[in-house]
N, C-alpha and C positions, 0 to 999 in steps of 0.2 A: 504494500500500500504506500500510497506516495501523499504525502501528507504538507501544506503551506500555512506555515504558522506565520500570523501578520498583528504586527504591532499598531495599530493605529493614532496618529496624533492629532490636533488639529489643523495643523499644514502638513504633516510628513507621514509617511506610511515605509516601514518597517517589514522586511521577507527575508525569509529561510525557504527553501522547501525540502524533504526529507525523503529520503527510501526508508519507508521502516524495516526493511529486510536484514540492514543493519544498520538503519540509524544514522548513515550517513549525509550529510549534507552534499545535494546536487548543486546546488545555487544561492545567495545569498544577495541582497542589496536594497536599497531605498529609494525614495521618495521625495524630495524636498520641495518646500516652497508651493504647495497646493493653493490653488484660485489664485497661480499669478500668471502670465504667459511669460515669464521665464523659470518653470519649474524643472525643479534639476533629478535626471534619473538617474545613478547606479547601478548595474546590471555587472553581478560577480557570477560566473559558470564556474564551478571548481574545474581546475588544470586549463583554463582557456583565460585570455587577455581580458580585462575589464573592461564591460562596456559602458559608457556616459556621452549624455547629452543634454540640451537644455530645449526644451519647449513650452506649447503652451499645454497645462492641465487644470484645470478649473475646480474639477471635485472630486473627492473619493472615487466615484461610480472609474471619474474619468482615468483615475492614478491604478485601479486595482485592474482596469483594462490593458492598460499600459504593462501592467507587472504581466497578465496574463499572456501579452504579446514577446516578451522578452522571452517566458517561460517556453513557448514555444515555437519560437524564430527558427530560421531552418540553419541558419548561418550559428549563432552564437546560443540558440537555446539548448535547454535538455532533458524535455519528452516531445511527444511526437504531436499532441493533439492535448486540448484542455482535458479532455475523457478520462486521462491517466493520473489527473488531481482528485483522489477520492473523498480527500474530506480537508477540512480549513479550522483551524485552532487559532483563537483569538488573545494574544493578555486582555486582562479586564483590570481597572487598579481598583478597584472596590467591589466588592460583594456584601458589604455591609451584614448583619445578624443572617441574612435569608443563606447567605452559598456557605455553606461548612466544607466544597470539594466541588470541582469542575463541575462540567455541564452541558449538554447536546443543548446547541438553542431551539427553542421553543417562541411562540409569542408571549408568555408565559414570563420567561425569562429574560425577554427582550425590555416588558415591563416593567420588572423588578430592576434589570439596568437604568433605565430611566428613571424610575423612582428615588435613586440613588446620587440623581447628575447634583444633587444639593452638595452630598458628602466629598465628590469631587470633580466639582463644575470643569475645571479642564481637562479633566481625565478621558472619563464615562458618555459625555456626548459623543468625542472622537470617535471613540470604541463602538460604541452604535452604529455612528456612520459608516469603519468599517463592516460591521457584519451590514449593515444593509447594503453598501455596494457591493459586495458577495455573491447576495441573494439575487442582486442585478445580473450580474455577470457569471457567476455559475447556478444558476437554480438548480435547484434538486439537491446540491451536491451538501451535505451533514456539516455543519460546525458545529465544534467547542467553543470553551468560554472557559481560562483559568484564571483564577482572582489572586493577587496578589496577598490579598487581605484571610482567605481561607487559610491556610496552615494556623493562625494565628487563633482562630477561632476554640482550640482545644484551652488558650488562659483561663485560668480560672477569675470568678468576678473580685477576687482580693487583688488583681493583677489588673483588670480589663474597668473596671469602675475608676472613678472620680470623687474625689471627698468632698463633690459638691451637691446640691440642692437634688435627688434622686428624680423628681420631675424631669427634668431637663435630661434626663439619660430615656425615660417613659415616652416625653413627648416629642423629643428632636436626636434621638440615638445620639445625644454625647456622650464616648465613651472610648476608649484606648481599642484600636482594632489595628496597626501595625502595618506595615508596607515587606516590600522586599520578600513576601513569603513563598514566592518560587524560587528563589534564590538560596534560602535559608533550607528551605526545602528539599533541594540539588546537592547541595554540598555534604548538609548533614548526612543523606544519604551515602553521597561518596563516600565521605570520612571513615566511615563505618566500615562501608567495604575496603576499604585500603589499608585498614588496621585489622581487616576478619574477625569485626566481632561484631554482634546484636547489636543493632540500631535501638531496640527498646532497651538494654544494656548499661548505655552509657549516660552520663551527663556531660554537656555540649554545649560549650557555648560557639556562637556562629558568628562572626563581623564579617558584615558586606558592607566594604568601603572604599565608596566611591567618591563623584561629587555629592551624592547624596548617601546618607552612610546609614546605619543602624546594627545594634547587637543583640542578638536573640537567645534568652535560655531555653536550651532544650532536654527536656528531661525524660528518658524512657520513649524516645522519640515522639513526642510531641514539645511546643511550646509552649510554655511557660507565665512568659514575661518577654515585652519587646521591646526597644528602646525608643520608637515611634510611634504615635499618639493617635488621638483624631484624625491627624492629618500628619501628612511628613518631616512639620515643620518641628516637634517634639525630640530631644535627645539628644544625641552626640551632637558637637561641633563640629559645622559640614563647610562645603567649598566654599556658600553664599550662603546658608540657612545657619538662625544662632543658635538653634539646639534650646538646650533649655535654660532660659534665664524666669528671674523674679516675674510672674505677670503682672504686679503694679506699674512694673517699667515702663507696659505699653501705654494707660492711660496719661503716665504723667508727663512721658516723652513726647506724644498727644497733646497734650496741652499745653509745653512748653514750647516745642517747635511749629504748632499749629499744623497740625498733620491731621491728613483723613484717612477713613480706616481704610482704604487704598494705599492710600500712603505709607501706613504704616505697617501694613503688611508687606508690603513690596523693599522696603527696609529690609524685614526677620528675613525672610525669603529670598529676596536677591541681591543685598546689597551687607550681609552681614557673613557672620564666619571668617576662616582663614582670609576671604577679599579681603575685610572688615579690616582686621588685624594688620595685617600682610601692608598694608595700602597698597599690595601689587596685584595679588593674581589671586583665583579661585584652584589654581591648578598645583597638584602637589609637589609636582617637578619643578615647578618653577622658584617655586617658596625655597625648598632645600636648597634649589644652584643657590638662591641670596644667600639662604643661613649658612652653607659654606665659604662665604663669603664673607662673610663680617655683617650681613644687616640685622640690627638687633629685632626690627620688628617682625622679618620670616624668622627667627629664630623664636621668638616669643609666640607667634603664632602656630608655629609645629609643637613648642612644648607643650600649648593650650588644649589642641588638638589631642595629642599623647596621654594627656591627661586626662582629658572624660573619658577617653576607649578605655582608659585602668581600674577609670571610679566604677563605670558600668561592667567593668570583668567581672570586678570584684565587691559587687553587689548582686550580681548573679551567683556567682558560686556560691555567696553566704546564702540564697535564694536557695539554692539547692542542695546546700550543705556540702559540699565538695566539686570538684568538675576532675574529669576526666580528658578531656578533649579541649583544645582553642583551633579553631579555625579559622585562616583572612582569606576572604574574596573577593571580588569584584577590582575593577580598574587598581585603585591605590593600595587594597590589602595581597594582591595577589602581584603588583610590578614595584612596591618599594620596600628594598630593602632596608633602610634608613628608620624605616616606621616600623615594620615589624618587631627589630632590634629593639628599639626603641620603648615599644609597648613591654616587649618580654623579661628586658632588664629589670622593668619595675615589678613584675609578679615572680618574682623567687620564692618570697612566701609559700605561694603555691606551688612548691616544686617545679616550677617549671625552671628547664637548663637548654638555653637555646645551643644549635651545633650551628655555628657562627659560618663554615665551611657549607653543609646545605641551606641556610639562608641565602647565603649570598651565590646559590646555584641559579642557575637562570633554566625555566622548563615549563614549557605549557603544559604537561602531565601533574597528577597530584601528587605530593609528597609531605613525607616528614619534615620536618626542622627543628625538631627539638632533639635533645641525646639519646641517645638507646636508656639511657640510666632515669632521663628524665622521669619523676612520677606520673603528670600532666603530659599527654602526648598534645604537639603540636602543629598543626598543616596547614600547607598551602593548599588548595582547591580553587581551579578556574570553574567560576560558575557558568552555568549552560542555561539559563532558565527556556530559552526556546526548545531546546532536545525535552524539556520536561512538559513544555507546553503538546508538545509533538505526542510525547509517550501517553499523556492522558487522552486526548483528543484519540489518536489508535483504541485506547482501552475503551473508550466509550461505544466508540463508534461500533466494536468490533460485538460489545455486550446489547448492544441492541438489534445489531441482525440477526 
């Protein structure tokens, strides 16, 4: 079965598409810049030259036609006829209380995405729009829907609640529901297999850290506790987002600076974090070349950084009463070296004894880096969430024929 798993956003649309025979990726590429007439396409065939160009594509319907045509170009594609696309797997960033676990779309479930566009007005429209330009362009043909937000859903309410006014969780779903949970999802499972032993077994904590970052306990393989909120803008200190500070800041900073809640959000969100800090850059590489350098403010903004990933470790394992497992993923946890160090020197407490020589190994495969000796095993995991979105969407599809 040959399976295209598609990210949708509000201007850019996101592809893979997959042999599940073994899971390999045929093709890979995007979308840019949707409803302009200069939208930018990407077209990646494994082992053939990258294709791109820039045209006009106005909407989903018209970006998801566009992928469909690349996919089967006689020149640079790689199947033969759309016919050979069996089924199509969606991310979804929210599932809010209703998705405990993927999903074959239904109208059903189309609703309840919508019902949700409040929880993540940028997200979840997108997401719609793709599967409806889907339904355009291949009818008939099965999609999935994996929510970011399901793995999270096993928290318990001493984890997932708010010590505030219980209405407001009754009438408007405020309440801790966590991001990144195919990701967390992916790895944790790896880990498990890369060390051979029971996924329900261990305790695990999981950092996917990126521009946007978060740490997840996971315990007897489910989660726990996440370090993202409502919304994403909760927890660690991220590239632009401040993670978590005091919330009287917002009002009074509001009123000091004469800021509207636009305003002010677009501060937390895109103009705070390592940028913030840094006054340079949201990006991690770039921070380290200054703090190698002498600038004291990327210097100060990596230790800042370094330091919630420790607090949140090591509020987890007291969560769990021990940890087994540290995991980094995603863009900065799985390509800087610097940072991983960094974080591991400070948790010796916990047995952890980083092996300084597989750190600093460079490998797209999963590995160790902590010591044979160490008590806390420690890995690297390149996360895949699209193979995972792939592998659900298959499972689905295959349980209902």
């Amino acid at each position: 079965m040959k399976i295209l798993v598609i990210n949708a956003g509000s201007s850019s649309l996101k592809y893979q598409l997959y042999d599940m025979s073994d899971e390999s990726v045929l093709a890979s590429g995007r979308v840019e810049r949707i409803g302009m007439d200069s939208s930018i396409v990407t077209h990646e065939p494994v082992g053939a030259l990258e294709v791109r160009d820039v045209s006009e594509i106005l909407d989903h319907v018209s970006a998801v036609k566009r992928v469909i045509d690349l996919l089967t170009h006689k020149e640079y594609g790689v199947v033969t006829s759309m016919s050979e696309i069996e089924a199509v797997g969606h991310r979804i960033v929210h599932g809010g209380e209703v998705f405990k676990n993927s999903a074959l779309v239904t109208m059903e479930v189309k609703k309840e995405i919508k019902r949700l566009f409040d929880l993540a007005p940028l997200h979840n429209p997108a997401h719609l729009m793709g599967i409806t330009a889907v339904e355009n362009v291949l009818p008939g043909v099965p999609q999935a829907v994996v929510f970011d937000t399901a793995f999270h859903q096993t928290m318990p309410d001493t984890s997932y609640l708010y010590p505030i006014p219980t209405v407001l969780y009754r009438r408007h779903g405020v309440r801790r529901y966590g991001f990144h949970g195919t990701s967390h999802a992916y790895v944790s499972d790896k880990a498990a297999r890369v060390l051979n032993k029971p996924l329900e077994s261990l305790k695990m904590i999981t950092c996917h850290i990126g521009n946007g970052a978060s740490c997840t306990a996971i315990k007897d393989g489910k989660s726990i506790d996440t370090s993202m909120g409502m919304t994403p803008l909760e927890g660690l200190m991220m590239g632009t987002r401040s993670g978590d500070i005091d919330p009287a800041i917002v009002p009074f900073v509001m009123n000091k600076e004469e800021l509207t809640l636009n305003e002010a959000s677009s501060m937390l969100n895109k103009h705070s974090g390592m940028l913030a800090i840094s006054g340079l850059s949201s990006d991690m590489r770039e921070v380290t070349d200054a703090m190698n350098e002498g600038d004291k403010n990327a210097k100060l903004a990596f230790d800042m950084y370094v330091y919630r990933v420790k607090k949140y470790i090591g509020a987890y394992a007291a969560a769990m009463n021990g940890l087994d497992v540290l995991v980094f993923t995603a863009g900065v946890g799985e390509n800087s070296v610097v940072l991983r160090k960094a974080v591991m020197e400070g948790l010796t407490f916990l047995g952890l004894e980083l092996d300084e020589k597989r750190n600093a190994a460079r490998s797209k495969e999963a590995r160790q880096i902590s010591t044979d000796r160490s008590k806390v095993k420690a890995l690297v995991v390149p996360t895949n969430e699209e193979l995972l979105i792939a592998r659900d969407t298959y499972a689905l599809v295959n349980e209902a024929q």
